[in-house]
C-alpha positions as CSV (number, residue, x, y, z in Angstrom):
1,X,18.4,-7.8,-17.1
2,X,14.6,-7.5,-16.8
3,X,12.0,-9.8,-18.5
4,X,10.2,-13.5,-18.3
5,X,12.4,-16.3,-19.5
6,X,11.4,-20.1,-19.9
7,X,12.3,-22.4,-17.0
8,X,12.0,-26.3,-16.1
9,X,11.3,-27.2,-12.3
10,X,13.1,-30.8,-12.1
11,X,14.3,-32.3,-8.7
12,X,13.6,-29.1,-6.8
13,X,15.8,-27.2,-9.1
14,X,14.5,-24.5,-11.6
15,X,16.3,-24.9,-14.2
16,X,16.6,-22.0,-17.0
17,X,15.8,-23.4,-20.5
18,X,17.0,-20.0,-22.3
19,X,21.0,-18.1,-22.0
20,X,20.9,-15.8,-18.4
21,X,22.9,-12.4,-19.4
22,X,23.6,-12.4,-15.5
23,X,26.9,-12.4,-13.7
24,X,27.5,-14.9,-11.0
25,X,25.9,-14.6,-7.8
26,X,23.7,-12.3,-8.9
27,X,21.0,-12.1,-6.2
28,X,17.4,-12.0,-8.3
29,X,13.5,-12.3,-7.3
30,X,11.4,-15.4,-9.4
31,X,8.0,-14.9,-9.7
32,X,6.0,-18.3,-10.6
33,X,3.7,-19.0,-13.3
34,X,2.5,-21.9,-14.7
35,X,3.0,-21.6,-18.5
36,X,-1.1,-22.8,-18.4
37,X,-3.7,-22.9,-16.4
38,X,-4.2,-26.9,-15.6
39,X,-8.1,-26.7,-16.4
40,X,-7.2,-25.8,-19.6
41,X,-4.1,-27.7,-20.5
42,X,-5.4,-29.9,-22.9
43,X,-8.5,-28.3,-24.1
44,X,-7.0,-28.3,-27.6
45,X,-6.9,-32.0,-27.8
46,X,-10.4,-32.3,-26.3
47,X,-11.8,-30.5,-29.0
48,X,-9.8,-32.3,-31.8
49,X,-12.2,-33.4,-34.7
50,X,-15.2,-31.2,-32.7
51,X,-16.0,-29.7,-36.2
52,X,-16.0,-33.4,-38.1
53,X,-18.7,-33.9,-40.3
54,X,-20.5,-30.5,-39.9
55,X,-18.9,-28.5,-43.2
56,X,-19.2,-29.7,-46.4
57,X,-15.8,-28.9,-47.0
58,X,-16.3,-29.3,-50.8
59,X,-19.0,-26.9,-51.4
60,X,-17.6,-24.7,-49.4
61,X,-14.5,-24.4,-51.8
62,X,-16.8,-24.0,-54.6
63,X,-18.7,-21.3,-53.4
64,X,-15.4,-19.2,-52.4
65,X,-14.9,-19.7,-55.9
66,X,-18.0,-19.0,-57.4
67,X,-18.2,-15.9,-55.4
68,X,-15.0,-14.4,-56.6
69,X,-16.6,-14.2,-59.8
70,X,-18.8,-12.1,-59.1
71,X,-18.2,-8.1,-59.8
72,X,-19.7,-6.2,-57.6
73,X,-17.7,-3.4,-59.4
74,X,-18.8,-0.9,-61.4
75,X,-17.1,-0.6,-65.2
76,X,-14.2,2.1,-65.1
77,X,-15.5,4.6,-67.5
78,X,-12.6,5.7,-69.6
């Protein structure tokens, strides 16, 4: 078995959070990676609401509308 599973390091155990297809006493090689860099664990949550108040979202709903009226098709001659 070859890959990346999902671990949990609790109480100076790793602990696998996904099923090992391994027998027992397998001898294997872990290579660490945190799952995100800590500079940028919560930059999701810092930008929350970063966009408030700067789209009317409204008018932007009516002109998505208003431009799929327009044809820019020509007539199929027939």
């Amino acid at each position: 078995m070859a890959g990346n599973i999902r671990a949990r390091y609790r109480n100076g155990v790793i602990e696998p959070l996904e099923q090992l297809d391994l027998p027992e006493n397998t001898e294997i090689t872990i290579t660490i990676a945190e799952a995100r860099p800590k500079d940028a664990a919560d930059a999701l949550e810092r930008s929350a609401g970063a966009w408030k108040d700067s789209v009317d979202c409204d008018a932007l709903i009516r002109n998505i509308y208003a431009d799929r009226l327009i044809s820019t098709r020509p007539k199929p001659e027939l």
